[in-house]
N, C-alpha and C positions, 0 to 999 in steps of 0.2 A: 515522378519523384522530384521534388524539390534537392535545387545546390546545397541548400541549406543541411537538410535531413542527408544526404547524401556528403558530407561533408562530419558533420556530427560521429555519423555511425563507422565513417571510414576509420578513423583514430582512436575509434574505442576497443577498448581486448575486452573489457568489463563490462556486460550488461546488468545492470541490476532495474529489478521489476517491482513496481510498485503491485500490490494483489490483486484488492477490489477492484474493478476496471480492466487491466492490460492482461490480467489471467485467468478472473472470472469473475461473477456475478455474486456473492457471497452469501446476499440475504435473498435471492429471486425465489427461493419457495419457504425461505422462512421468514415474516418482512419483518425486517427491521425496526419500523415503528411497533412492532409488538415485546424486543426487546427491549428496547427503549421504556415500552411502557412498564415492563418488569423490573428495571432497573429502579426507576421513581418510586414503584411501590416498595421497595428496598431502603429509600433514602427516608419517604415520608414514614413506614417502621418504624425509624431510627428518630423520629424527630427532625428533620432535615430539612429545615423552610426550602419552599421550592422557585425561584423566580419565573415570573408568566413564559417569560423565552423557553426556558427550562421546561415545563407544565406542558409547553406546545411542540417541544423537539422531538422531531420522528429518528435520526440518530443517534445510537446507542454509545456512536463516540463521543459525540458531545456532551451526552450525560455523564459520560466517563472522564473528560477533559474539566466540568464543572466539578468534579468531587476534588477537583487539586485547590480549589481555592478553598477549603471547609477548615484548612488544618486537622485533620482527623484521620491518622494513616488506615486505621485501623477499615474504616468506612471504605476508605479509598482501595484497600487491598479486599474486600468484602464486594462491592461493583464489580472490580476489574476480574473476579473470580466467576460470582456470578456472567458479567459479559464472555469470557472464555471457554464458558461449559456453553452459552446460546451458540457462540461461536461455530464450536465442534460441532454442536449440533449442526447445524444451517452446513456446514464445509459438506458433509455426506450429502446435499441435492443442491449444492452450489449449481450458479450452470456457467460452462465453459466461454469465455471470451473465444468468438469466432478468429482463429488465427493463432491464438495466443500461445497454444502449444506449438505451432509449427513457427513461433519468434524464438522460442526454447530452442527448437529442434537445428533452426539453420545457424543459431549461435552457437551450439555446439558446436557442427560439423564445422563452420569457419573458426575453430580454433577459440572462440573465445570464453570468458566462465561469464556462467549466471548466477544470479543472484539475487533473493527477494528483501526487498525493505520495504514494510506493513506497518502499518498503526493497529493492525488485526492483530492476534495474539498467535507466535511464534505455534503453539499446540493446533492453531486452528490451519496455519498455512501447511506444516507439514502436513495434518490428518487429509487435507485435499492433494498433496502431493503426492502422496502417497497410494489413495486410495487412483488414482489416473499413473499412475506407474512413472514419476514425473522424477521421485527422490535424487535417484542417480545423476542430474544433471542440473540441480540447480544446488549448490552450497557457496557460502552459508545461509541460512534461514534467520533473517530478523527481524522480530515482529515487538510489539510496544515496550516498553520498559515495564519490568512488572514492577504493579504500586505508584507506576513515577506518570503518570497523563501528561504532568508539565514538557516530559522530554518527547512526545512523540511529533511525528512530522507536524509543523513545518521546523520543528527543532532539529539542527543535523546530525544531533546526536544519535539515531539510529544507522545513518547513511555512514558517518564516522565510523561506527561499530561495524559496519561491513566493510569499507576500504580496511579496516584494522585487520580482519578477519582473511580477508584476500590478500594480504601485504601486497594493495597495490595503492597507486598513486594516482589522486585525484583530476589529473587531466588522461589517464588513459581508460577512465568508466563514463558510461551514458547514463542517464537513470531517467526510465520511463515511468512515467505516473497520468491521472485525469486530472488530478487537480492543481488548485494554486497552493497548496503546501509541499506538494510533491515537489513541484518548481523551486519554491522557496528553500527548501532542506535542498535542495541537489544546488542551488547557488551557495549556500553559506557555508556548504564544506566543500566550494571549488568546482561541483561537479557541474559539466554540459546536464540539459534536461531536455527531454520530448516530450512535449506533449499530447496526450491522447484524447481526441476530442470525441466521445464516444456519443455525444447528445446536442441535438443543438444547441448555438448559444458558448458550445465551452472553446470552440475555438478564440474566439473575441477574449474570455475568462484565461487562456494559457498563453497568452500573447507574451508573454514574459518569456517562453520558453526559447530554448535555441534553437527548434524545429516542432514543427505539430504536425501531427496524422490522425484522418479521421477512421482510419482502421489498422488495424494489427498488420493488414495484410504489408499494408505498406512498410513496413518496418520489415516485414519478413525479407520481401524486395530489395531493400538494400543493406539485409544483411547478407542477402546472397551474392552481392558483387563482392564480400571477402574483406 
């Protein structure tokens, strides 16, 4: 265990967890680029020029992130619905991040709250919380803004909505995520970040953060020293 990480997680009460990544696998038996590709067939429906990036994107968030530039709420709230029912769906054969329950489990027991912050959609993090008997110990639950793509991570407006939610204060939470938005959203509203290198290559890509681990396990590790 790094001073670093062991320093970070010492002064946090507040765990909050980023989904995709530090808790599970979301799309691993539904793939993603198959939502993605439903999503497009939705926009070009609608008449919805598609740019090549777009045409070629295997993430259904970033299809969902381009529908905020269209001006057209209505489109925008029509993806983001459609993307929440694949969601739901994919969350019942999610697969579980190796460790990741047991970073829930020992936050608990050391006193502290958890807490999810998602660009997934709030319906889909509970229906996996739920169905892994997870509920009881992780609140509050927030996942994208519905209709709003503009506000999701690296915007700290979801991260905000949870210090809100916890009335707690931005230097006593961690926020664990894989990516560089996760990073990003946990610096711009104050908060320490760790990052979770769960693939090669993303340690170098979370260098930003205030600590990085290449497995759950090790978070579990120092949140067991209390």
């Amino acid at each position: 265990m790094t001073a670093a990480l062991a320093a970070v997680v010492g002064r946090a009460r507040v765990v909050l967890l980023d989904f995709d990544g530090p808790v599970c696998s979301v799309f691993a038996r539904h793939p993603a680029s198959a939502v993605a590709r439903e999503l497009r067939r939705l926009l070009a429906d609608r008449a919805v020029p598609l740019p090549a990036e777009i045409l070629a994107e295997p993430d259904p968030l970033a299809v969902l992130r381009f529908t905020a530039t269209l001006g057209r709420p209505a489109v925008v709230r029509l993806v983001d619905e459609a993307l929440t029912r694949a969601e739901v769906t994919a969350a019942r054969t999610a697969e579980p991040t190796p460790y990741g329950r047991e970073a829930i489990g020992a936050a608990h027991r050391t006193g502290r709250r958890v807490a999810v912050v998602s660009n997934n959609s709030a319906e889909c993090v509970r229906a996996y919380l739920s169905a892994r008997r997870l509920t009881p110990y992780v609140h509050p639950v927030v996942g994208r803004p519905e209709g709003a793509p503009g506000r999701m991570k690296p915007d700290p407006y979801p991260v905000l909505a949870a210090l809100r939610g916890l009335d707690a204060e931005p230097a006593d939470c961690v926020l664990v995520g894989d990516s560089t938005t996760d990073v990003e959203a946990a610096h711009a509203a104050g908060v320490a970040a760790i990052g979770y290198a769960n693939r090669p290559g993303k340690r170098a890509r979370l260098a930003a953060a205030d600590a990085v681990v290449d497995s759950m396990a090790d978070l579990v590790a120092a949140l067991a020293l209390g």
